[in-house]
N, C-alpha and C positions, 0 to 999 in steps of 0.2 A: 695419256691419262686425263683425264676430265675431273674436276675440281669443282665444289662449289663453296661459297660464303661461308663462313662462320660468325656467328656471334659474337662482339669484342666486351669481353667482360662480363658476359649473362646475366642475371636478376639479383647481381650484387651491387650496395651499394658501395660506390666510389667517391671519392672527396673531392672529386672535380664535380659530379652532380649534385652534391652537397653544398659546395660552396655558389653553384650555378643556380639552384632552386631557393636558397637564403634557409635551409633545412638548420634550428637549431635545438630541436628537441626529435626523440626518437620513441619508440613503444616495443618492448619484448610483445606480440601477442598472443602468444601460446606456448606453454610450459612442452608442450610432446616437440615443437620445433627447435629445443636447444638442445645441441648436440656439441660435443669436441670428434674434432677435423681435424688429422695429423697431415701436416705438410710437408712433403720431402727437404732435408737441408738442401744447400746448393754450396758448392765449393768445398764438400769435406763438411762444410755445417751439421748439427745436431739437425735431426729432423724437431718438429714444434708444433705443439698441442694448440689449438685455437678453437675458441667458443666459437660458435656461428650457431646465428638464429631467424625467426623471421620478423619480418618488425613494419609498425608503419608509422609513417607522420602526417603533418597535416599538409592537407593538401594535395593529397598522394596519388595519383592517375593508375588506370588498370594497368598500365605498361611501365609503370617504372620500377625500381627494383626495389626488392622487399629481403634480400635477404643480407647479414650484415656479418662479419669476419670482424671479430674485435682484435685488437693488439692485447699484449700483455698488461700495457698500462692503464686500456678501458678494464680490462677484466678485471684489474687487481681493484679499482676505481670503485666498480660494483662490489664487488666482494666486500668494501671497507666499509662502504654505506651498509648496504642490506645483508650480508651476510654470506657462507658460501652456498646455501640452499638456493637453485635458479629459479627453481617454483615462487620462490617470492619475489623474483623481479618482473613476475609479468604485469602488463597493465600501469607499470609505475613511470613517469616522465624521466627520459634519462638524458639531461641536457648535454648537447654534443657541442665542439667544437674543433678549427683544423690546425693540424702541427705540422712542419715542417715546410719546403718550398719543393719547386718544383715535381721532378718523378717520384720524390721522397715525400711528397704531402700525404699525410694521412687525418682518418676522423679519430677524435680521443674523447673521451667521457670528460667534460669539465666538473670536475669535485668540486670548486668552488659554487658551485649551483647546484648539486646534487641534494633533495630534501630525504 
C-alpha cells in the first residue's frame, strides 16, 4: 500500500503557533464563516458543540491558519461581552491569551481586555 503525507493540524489555529508568533489579538472576519462543529466525545464523553470561524491577526502570512475552534470558556467570553448574536462579533478585537501547559495548552479569550 502506498501512503502519502498529511497535513498535521490544517488551517487551524493552534496555541503553540499563537504563542510562537506573539498573536495577542484576534478578528472574527465574516459573519457567513461562523458555524457550530459537533465533535465526537472520546471515552463514553458527550459529543460537544464548538464555534469555529475564520479569523485573522496581525501580521498574518497567506499560509498560516485562519480558522479558529473556540473552547467553551472563549465562547461564553464573547457571548458576555457582545451578546449571543455572532453577527456582531465580526470585525471586533478579541484579545486572546494561552491557558494551560504542555499537550493541554490552549487559546482563551482574555475578558479582562475585552472592550
Amino acid at each position: 500500500m502506498k501512503v502519502d503525507k498529511v497535513s498535521e493540524g490544517g488551517n487551524y489555529l493552534k496555541a503553540k503557533f499563537v504563542e510562537d508568533h506573539r498573536i495577542t489579538e484576534l478578528q472574527i472576519t465574516d459573519a457567513r464563516t461562523i458555524e457550530i462543529v459537533t465533535f465526537k466525545g472520546k471515552d463514553g464523553k458527550p459529543d460537544q458543540d464548538k464555534i469555529q470561524c475564520e479569523i485573522n491577526f496581525k501580521d498574518q502570512g497567506k499560509e498560516d491558519p485562519s480558522v479558529w475552534t473556540m473552547n467553551n470558556k472563549s465562547r461564553n467570553a464573547l457571548i458576555e461581552a457582545w451578546g449571543g448574536d455572532t453577527d456582531k462579533w465580526v470585525n471586533k478585537k478579541i484579545p486572546i491569551t494561552l491557558g494551560g501547559s504542555g499537550e493541554m495548552r490552549h487559546i482563551l479569550v482574555d475578558g479582562m481586555r475585552i472592550e
